[in-house]
C-alpha positions, 0 to 999 in steps of 0.5 A, a space after each residue: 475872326 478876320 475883318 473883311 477889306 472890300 475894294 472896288 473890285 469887290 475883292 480883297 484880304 483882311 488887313 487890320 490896318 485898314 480896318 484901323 482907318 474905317 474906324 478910324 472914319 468912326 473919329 478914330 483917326 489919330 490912333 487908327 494912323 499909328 495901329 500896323 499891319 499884322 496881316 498879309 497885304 491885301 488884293 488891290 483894286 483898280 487905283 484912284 487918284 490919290 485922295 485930297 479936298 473934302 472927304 465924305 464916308 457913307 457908314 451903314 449899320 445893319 442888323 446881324 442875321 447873317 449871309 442867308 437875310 437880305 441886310 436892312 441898313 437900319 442906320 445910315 451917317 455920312 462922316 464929312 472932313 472938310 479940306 482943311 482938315 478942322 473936324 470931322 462932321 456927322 449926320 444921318 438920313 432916316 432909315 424911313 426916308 421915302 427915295 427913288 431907289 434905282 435899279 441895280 443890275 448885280 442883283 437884278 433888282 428893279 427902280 422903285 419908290 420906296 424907304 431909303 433902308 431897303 436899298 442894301 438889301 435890294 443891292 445885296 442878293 448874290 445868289 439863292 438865299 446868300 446876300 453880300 453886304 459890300 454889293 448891298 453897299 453899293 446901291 445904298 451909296 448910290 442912292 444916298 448919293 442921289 439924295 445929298 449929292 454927295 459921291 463917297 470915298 469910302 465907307 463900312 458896314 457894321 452890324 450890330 454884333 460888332 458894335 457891341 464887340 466893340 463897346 465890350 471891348 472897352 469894357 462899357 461906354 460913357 455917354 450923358 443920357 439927354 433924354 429919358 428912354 425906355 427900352 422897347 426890346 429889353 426887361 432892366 435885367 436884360 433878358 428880352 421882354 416876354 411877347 403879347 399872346 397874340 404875337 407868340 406864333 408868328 404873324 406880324 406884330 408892330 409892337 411885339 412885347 409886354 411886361 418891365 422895360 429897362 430905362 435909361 434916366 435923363 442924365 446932366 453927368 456921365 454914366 457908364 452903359 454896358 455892351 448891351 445897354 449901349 446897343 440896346 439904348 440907340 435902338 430905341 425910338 418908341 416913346 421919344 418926342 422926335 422918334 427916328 431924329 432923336 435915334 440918330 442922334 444918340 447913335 452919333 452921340 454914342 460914337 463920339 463916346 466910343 472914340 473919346 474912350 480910345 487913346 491909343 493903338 493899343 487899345 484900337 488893336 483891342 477894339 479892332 480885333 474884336 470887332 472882326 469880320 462884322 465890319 467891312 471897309 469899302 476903301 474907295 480902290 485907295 490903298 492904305 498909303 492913300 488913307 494916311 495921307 489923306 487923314 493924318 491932319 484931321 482934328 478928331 477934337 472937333 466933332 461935330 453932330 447934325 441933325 436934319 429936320 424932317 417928318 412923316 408921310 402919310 396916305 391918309 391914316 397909313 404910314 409910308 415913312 419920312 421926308 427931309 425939309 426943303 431947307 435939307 437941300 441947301 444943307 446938302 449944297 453946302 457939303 459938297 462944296 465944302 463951305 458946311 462951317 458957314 453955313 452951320 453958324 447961319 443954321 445954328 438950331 441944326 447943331 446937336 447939342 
C-alpha cells in the first residue's frame, strides 16, 4: 500500500519521504530528514511562504472503519516546535470537548454546539456513503483552531490499523505503565471479550462486554507491549481516575515510546512502509524542501508532554461531554506567541511526569 500526501489542494502522489516528515512531527524528525524519496514526486498545491518561527501540527487519530463511516477523530494532539527549535511540545484537547463546530460548505454540514470529535466527520462527507478524511480534516483544524487560537502548518491523520502497523513493525514498544489499567475491550488472550445478553442483537450499549479483562500492571521499569497491547492500552479510560486525561496522556507517553525505538532511516523506511496509506499528511501546500529546512534543527531529545485540566458537563444527571479550565486560555496564549517554556516553569503541575 502507498501512503497518502494530502496538499492544500486536496490533490497529491505518495511519496514516502514526506510521509518520513508526518512521522517525523510524531518526534521523529532527525531520522525522517535522512529517509529518500523512493516514489514518484507529488502533485504540488498552491505554494506558501516558506516555513519559519514556531511551528504547530494538528494530529488526529480515527478509528479505521473505512471510506464508507463517517471517521470519528477519537484523539487529537497539537505537536508545537518553538522558533528556536529546543524541543518538541505535545498536548491533547478532549475527544468530548463541548465546541461550536462551525458550518463547512464542502460537505454542507451546518454550525452546531457540539463534542470537538465530530467535527471530522461532519467535514468529511463527500458524496453518498464515501467520506474523505484530508476534507474531514479540514473542519476539525478550524475548529481546533478556534479553541486555542492556533493556525497549524500542517498535520496527519492516522487511524488505528496504522498505529498498530507501526508499533508491529518494531516488533512491540517499551512503555513504563504509570497507572494500573484494565482493558475494557479485550480478554488477557487478546481475543474480544464476549458481549452481555442484552447487547448481542444490536441496539446501543454503553458498556458492552462481560467476562476476564486483560490488565496492564503499574510498572517503575520498562516493559514490552505487543502491537495489540499497545493499541489496546491507550484505548482504554474505564476505571482510571482522570478518565479521558489520563487516555491522553498515555497516548502521547506511547509516541515518545515509539520514537525513542527508531534510530535511523532504516528502520523509519521500515516503519514507514507498513504504515502505508493508513496515514495521511496534510503538508500546509509546503514541499519537502520546505519541510527540511524548517525541521533539521529541532532537538527531538527534548520532548515535552502536557496535560490540560478540565472536567465534565452535565445537564442535570445527563452527560454532555467536557470542558477545559479557564487557566486553558493562557496556556493557549502562551503557544501562539512562542513563550510555552516560561509560561511551563510559572505552571509546573501541567507537566506530565
Amino acid at each position: 500500500m502507498q501512503t497518502r500526501l494530502i496538499s492544500d489542494s486536496e490533490r497529491g502522489a505518495p511519496w514516502p519521504a514526506r510521509l518520513a516528515v508526518a512521522v517525523g512531527i510524531l518526534l521523529l524528525l532527525p531520522a525522517a530528514l535522512t529517509v529518500p524519496s523512493v516514489a514518484g514526486p507529488s502533485v504540488a498545491g498552491p505554494r506558501r511562504a516558506a516555513l519559519s518561527g514556531p511551528l504547530d501540527f494538528l494530529l488526529a487519530g480515527i478509528d479505521p472503519r473505512g471510506t464508507h463511516v463517517k471517521p470519528l477523530a477519537d484523539t487529537i494532539i497539537v505537536a508545537h516546535v518553538p522558533a528556536d527549535r529546543s524541543g518538541v511540545y505535545l498536548f491533547s484537547l478532549p475527544r468530548d470537548l463541548v465546541v461550536w463546530i462551525p458550518p463547512f460548505a464542502p460537505s454542507g454540514s451546518a454550525g452546531q454546539r457540539t463534542k470537538i470529535n465530530a467535527a471530522m466527520a461532519l467535514g468529511s462527507a463527500a458524496g453518498r456513503d464515501r467520506y474523505d478524511r484530508a476534507q474531514g480534516y479540514r473542519l476539525l483544524a478550524t475548529t481546533v483552531g478556534a479553541v486555542t487560537g492556533l493556525t497549524f502548518d500542517g498535520g496527519a491523520v492516522i487511524d488505528f490499523g496504522g498505529f498498530k502497523r507501526m508499533v508491529a513493525a518494531l516488533g512491540g514498544v517499551e512503555l513504563t505503565v504509570d497507572q494500573t489499567v484494565v482493558s475494557e475491550h479485550l480478554k488477557p488472550d487478546g481475543t474480544r471479550r464476549d458481549l452481555l445478553p442484552q447487547c448481542r442483537l444490536g441496539g446501543t450499549c454503553l458498556r458492552p462486554y462481560t467476562g476476564p479483562q486483560k490488565t496492564y500492571p503499574q510498572s517503575t521499569t520498562p516493559v514490552r507491549l505487543q502491537p495489540w497491547e499497545a493499541l489496546d492500552f491507550v484505548r482504554q479510560r474505564y476505571g482510571l481516575p482522570r478518565s479521558d486525561y489520563d487516555r491522553q496522556r498515555h497516548q502521547r507517553q506511547l509516541l515518545r515510546a515509539v520514537a525513542r525505538q527508531i534510530t535511523g532511516p532504516a528502520q523509519l523506511l521500515k516503519v514507514l512502509t507498513a504504515v502505508g496509506d493508513n496515514l495521511t499528511f496534510i503538508d500546509g501546500g509546503h514541499d519537502i524542501t520546505d519541510w527540511l529546512a524548517a525541521l533539521k534543527d529541532v532537538d527531538t531529545t527534548a520532548v515535552t508532554t502536557i496535560t490540560l485540566s478540565g472536567g465534565p458537563v452535565f445537564d442535570g444527571d445527563r452527560y454532555l461531554g467536557e470542558r477545559l479550565a479557564p487557566e486553558s486560555t493562557r496556556f493557549f496564549a502562551a503557544v501562539k506567541e512562542d513563550r510555552l517554556a516560561r509560561y511551563l516553569l510559572s505552571h509546573p503541575t501541567l507537566v506530565d511526569r
